[in-house]
PDB file of N, CA, C and O in Angstrom:
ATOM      1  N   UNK A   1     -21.324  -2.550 -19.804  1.00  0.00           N
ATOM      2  CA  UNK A   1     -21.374  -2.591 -18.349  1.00  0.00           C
ATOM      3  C   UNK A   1     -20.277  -3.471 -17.762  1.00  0.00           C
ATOM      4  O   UNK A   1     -19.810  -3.016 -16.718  1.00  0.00           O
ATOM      5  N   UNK A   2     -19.800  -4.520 -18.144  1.00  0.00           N
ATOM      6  CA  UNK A   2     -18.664  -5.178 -18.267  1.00  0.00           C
ATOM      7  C   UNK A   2     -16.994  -4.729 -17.602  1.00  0.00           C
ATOM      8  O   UNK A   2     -16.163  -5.186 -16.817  1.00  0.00           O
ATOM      9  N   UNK A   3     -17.187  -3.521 -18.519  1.00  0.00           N
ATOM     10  CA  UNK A   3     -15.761  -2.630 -18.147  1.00  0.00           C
ATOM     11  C   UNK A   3     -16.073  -1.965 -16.871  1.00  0.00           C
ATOM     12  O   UNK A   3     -15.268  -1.976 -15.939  1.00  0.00           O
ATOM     13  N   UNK A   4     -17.046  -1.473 -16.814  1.00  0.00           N
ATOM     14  CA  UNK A   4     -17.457  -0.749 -15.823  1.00  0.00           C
ATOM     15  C   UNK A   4     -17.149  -1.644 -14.317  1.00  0.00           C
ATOM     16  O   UNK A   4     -16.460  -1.126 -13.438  1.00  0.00           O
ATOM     17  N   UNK A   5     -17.677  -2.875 -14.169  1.00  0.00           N
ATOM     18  CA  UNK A   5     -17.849  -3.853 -13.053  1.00  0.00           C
ATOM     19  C   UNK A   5     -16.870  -4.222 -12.919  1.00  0.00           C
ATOM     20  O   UNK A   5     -16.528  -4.169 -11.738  1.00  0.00           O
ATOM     21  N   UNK A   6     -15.989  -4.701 -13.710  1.00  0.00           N
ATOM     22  CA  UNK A   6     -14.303  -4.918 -13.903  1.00  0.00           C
ATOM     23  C   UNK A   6     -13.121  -4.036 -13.115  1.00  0.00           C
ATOM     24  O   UNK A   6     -12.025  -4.357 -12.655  1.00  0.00           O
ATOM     25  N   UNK A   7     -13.761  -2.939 -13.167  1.00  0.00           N
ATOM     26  CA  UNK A   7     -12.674  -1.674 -12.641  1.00  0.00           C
ATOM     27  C   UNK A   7     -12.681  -1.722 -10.996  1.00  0.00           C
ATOM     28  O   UNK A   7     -11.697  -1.490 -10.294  1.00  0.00           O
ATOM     29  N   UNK A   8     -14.461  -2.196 -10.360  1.00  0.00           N
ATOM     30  CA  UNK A   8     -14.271  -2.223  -8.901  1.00  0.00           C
ATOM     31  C   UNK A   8     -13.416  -3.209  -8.784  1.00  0.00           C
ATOM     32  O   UNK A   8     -12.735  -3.043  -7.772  1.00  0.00           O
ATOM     33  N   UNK A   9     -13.103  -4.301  -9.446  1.00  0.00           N
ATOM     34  CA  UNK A   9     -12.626  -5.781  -8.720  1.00  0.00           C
ATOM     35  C   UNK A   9     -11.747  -5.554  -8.014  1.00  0.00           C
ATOM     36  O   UNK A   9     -11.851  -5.953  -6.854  1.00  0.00           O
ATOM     37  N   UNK A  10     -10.561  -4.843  -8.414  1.00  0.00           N
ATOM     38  CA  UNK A  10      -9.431  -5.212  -7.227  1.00  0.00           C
ATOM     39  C   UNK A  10      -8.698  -3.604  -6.855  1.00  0.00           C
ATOM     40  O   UNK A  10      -8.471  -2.706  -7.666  1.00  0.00           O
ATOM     41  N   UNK A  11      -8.487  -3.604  -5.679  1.00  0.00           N
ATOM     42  CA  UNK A  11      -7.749  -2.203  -5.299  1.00  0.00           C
ATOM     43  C   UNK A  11      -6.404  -2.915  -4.849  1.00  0.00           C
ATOM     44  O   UNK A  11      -5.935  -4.017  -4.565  1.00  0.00           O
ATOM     45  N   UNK A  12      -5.966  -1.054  -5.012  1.00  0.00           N
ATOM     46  CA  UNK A  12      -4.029  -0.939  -4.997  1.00  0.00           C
ATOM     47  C   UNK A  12      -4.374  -0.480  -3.677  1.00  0.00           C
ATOM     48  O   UNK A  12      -5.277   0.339  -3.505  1.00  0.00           O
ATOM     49  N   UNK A  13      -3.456  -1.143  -2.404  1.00  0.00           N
ATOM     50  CA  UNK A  13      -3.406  -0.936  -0.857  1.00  0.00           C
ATOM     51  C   UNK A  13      -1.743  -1.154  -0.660  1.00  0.00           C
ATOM     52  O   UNK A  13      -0.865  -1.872  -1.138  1.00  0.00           O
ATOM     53  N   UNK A  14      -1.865  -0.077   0.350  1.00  0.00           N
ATOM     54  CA  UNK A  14      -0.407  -0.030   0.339  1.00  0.00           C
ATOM     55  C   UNK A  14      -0.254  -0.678   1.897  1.00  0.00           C
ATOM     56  O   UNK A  14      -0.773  -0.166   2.888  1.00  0.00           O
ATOM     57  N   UNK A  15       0.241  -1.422   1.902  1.00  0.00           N
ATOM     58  CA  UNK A  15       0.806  -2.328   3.415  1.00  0.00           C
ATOM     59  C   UNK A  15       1.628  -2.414   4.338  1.00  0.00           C
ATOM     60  O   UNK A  15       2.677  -2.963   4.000  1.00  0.00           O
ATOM     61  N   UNK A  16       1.579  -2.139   5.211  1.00  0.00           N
ATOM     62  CA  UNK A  16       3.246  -2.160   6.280  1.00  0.00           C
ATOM     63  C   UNK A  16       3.187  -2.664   7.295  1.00  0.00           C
ATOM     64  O   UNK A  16       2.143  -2.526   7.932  1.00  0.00           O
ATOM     65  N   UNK A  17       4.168  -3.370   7.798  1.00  0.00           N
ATOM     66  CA  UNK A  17       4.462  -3.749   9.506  1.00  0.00           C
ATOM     67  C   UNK A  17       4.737  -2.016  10.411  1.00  0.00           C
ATOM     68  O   UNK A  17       5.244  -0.931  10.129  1.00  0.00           O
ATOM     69  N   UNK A  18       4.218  -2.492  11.285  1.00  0.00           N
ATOM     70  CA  UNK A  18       4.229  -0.821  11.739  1.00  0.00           C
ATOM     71  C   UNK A  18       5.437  -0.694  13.066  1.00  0.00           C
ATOM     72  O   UNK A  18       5.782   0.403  13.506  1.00  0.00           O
ATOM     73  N   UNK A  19       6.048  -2.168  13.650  1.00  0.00           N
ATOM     74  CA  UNK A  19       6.647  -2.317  14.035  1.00  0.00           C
ATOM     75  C   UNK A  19       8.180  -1.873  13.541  1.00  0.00           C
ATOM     76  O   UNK A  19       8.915  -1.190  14.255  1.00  0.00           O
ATOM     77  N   UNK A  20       8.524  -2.321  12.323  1.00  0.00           N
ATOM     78  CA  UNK A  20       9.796  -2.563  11.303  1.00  0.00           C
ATOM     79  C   UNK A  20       9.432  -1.555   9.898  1.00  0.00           C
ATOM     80  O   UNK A  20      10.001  -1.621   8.808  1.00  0.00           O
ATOM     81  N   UNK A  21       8.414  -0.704  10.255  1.00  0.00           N
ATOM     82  CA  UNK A  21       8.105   0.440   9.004  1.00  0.00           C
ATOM     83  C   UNK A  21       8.642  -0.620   7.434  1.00  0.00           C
ATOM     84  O   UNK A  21       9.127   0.014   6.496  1.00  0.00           O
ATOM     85  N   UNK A  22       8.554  -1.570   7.352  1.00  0.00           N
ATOM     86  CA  UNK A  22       8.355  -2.158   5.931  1.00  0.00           C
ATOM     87  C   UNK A  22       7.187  -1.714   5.131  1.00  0.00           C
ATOM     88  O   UNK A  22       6.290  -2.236   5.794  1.00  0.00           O
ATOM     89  N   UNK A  23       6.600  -1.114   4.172  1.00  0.00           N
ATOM     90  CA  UNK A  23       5.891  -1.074   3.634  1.00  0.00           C
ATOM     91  C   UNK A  23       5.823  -1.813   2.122  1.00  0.00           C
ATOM     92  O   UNK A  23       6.910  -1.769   1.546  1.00  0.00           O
ATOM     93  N   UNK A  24       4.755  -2.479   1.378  1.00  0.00           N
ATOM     94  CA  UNK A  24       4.879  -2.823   0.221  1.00  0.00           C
ATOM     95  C   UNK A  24       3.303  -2.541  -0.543  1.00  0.00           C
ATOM     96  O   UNK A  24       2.317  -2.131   0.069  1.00  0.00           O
ATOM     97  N   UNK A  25       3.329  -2.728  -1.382  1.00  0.00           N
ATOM     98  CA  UNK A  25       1.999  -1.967  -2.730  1.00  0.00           C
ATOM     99  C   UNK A  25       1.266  -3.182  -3.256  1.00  0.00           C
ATOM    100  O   UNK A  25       1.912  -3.661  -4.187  1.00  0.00           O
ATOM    101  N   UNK A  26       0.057  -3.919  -2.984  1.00  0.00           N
ATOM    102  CA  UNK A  26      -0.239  -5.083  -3.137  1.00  0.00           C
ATOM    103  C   UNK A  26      -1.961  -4.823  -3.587  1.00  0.00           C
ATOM    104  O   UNK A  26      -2.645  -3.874  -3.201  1.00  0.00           O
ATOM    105  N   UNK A  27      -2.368  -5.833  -4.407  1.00  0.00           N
ATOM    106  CA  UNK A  27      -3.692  -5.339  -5.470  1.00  0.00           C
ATOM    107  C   UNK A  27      -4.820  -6.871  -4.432  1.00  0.00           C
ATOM    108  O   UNK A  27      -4.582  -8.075  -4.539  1.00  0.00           O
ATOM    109  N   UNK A  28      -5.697  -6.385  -3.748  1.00  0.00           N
ATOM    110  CA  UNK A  28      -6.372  -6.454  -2.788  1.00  0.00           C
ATOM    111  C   UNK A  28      -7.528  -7.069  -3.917  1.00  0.00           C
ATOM    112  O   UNK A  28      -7.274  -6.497  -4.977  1.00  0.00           O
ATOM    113  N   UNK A  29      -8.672  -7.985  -4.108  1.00  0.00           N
ATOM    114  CA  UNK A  29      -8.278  -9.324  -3.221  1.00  0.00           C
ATOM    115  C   UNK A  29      -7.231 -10.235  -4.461  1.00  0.00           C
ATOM    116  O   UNK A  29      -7.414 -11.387  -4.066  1.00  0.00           O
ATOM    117  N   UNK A  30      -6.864 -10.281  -4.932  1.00  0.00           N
ATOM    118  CA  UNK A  30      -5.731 -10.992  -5.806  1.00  0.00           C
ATOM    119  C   UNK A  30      -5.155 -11.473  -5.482  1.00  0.00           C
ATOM    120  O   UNK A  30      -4.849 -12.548  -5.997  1.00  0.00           O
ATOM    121  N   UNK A  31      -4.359 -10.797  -3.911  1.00  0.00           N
ATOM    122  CA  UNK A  31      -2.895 -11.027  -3.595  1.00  0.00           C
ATOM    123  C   UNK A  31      -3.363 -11.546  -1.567  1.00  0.00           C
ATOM    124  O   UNK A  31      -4.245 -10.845  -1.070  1.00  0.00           O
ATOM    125  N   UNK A  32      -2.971 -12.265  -0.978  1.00  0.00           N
ATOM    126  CA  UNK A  32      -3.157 -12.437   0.014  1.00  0.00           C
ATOM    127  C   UNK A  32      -2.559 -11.794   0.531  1.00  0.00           C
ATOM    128  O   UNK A  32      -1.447 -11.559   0.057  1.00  0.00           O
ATOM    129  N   UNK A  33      -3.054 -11.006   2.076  1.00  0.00           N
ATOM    130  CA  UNK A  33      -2.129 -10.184   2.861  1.00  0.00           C
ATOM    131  C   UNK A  33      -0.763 -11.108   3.211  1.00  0.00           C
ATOM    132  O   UNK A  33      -0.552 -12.304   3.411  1.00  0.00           O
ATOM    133  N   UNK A  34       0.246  -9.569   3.162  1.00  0.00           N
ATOM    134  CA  UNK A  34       1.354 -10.532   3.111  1.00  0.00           C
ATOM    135  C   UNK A  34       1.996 -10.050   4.650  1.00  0.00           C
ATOM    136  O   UNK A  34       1.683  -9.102   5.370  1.00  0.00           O
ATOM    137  N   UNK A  35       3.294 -11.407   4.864  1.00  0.00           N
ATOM    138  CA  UNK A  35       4.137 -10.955   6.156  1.00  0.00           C
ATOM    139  C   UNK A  35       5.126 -10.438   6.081  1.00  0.00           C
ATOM    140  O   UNK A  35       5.883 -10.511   5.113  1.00  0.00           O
ATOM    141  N   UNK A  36       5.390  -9.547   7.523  1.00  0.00           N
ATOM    142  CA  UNK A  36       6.786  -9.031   7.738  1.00  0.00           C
ATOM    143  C   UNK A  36       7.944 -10.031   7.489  1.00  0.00           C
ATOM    144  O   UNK A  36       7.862 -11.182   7.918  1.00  0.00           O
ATOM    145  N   UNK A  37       8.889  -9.648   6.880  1.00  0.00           N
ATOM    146  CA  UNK A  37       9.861 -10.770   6.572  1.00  0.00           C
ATOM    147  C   UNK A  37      10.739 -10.769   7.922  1.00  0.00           C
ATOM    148  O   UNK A  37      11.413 -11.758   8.212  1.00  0.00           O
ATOM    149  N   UNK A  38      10.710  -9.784   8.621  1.00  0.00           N
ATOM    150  CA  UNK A  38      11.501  -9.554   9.648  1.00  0.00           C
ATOM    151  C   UNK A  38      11.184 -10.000  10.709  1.00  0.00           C
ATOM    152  O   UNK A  38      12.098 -10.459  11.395  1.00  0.00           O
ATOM    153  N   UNK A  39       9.561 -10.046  11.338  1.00  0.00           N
ATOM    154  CA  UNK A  39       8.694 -10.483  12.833  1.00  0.00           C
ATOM    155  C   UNK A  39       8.034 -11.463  12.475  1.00  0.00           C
ATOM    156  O   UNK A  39       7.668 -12.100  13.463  1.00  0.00           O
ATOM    157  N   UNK A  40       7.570 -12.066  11.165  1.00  0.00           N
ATOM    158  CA  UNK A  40       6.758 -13.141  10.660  1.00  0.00           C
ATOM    159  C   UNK A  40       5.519 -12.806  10.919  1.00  0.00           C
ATOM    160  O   UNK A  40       4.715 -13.712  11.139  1.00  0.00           O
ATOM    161  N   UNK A  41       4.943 -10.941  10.959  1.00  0.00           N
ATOM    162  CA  UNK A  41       3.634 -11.067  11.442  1.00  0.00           C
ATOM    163  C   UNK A  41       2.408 -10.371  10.449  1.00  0.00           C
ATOM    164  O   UNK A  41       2.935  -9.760   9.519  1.00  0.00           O
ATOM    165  N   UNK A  42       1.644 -10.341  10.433  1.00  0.00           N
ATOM    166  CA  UNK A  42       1.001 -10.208   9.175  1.00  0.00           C
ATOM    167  C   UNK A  42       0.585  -8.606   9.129  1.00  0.00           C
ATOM    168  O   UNK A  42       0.030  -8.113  10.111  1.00  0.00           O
ATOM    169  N   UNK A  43       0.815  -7.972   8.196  1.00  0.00           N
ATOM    170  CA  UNK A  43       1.019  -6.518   7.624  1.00  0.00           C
ATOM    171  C   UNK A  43      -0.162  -5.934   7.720  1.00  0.00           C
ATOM    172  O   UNK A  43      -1.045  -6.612   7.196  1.00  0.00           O
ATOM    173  N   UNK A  44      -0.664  -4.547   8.370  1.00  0.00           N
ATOM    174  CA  UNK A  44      -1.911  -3.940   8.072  1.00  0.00           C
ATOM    175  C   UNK A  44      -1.925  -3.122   6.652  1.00  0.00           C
ATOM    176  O   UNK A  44      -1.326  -3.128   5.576  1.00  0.00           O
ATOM    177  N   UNK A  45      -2.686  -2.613   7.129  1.00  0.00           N
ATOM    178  CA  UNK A  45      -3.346  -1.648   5.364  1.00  0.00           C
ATOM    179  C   UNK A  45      -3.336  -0.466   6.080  1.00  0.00           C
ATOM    180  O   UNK A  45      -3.874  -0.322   7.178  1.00  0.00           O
ATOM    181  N   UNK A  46      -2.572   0.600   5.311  1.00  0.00           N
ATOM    182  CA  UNK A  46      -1.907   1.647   5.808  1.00  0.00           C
ATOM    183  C   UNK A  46      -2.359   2.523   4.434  1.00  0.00           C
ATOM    184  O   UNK A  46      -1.526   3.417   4.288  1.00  0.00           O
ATOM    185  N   UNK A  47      -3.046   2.558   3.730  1.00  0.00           N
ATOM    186  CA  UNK A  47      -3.709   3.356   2.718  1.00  0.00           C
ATOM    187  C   UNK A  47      -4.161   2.840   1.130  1.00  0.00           C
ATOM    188  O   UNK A  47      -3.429   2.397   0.245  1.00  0.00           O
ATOM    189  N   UNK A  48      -5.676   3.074   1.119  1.00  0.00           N
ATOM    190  CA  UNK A  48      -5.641   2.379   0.056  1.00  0.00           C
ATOM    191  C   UNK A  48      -5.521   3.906  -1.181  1.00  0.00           C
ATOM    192  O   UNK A  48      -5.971   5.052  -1.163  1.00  0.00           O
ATOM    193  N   UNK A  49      -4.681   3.117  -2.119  1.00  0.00           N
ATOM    194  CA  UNK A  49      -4.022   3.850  -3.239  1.00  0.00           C
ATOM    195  C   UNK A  49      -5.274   4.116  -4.038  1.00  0.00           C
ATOM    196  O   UNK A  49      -5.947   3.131  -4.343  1.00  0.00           O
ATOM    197  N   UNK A  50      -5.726   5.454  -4.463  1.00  0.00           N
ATOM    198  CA  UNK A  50      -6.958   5.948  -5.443  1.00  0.00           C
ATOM    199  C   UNK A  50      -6.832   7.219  -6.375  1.00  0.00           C
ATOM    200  O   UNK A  50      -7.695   7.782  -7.048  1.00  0.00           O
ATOM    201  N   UNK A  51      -5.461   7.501  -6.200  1.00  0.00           N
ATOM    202  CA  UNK A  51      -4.369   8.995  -6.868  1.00  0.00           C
ATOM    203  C   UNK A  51      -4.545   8.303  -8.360  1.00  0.00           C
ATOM    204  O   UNK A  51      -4.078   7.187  -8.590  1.00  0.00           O
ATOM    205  N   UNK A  52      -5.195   8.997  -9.257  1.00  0.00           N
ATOM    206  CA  UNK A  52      -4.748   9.030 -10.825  1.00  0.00           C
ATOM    207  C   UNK A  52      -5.336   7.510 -11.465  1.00  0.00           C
ATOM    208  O   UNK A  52      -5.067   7.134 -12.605  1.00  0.00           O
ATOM    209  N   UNK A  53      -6.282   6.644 -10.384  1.00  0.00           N
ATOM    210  CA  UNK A  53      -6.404   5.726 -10.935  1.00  0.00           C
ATOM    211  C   UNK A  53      -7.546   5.393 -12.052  1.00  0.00           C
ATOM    212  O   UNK A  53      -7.627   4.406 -12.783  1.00  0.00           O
ATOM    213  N   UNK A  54      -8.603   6.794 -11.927  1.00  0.00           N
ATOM    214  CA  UNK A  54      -9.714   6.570 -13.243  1.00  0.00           C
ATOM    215  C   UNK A  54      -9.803   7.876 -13.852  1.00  0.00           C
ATOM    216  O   UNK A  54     -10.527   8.053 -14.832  1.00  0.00           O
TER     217      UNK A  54
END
């Protein structure tokens, strides 16, 4: 059961400023939402990634 509970822990979300279309690929909760390097403003979640992952 182990492996099983392990696999929800963290999702692949793909992120972008929607202002400056930056997007980047970041593993949710692991990684703190990150900022636009360009506006300094903090990035939404623009799809979470679930293609080919089990």
């Amino acid at each position: 059961m182990k492996t099983l509970k392990d696999r929800y822990k963290r999702e692949l979300v793909e992120v972008h400023c929607p202002v400056h279309q930056i997007s980047k690929i970041i593993s949710l909760p692991e990684e703190k939402m990150p900022v636009c390097p360009v506006c300094k403003k903090t990035m939404i979640i623009k799809e979470v990634l679930t293609e080919g992952k089990y």
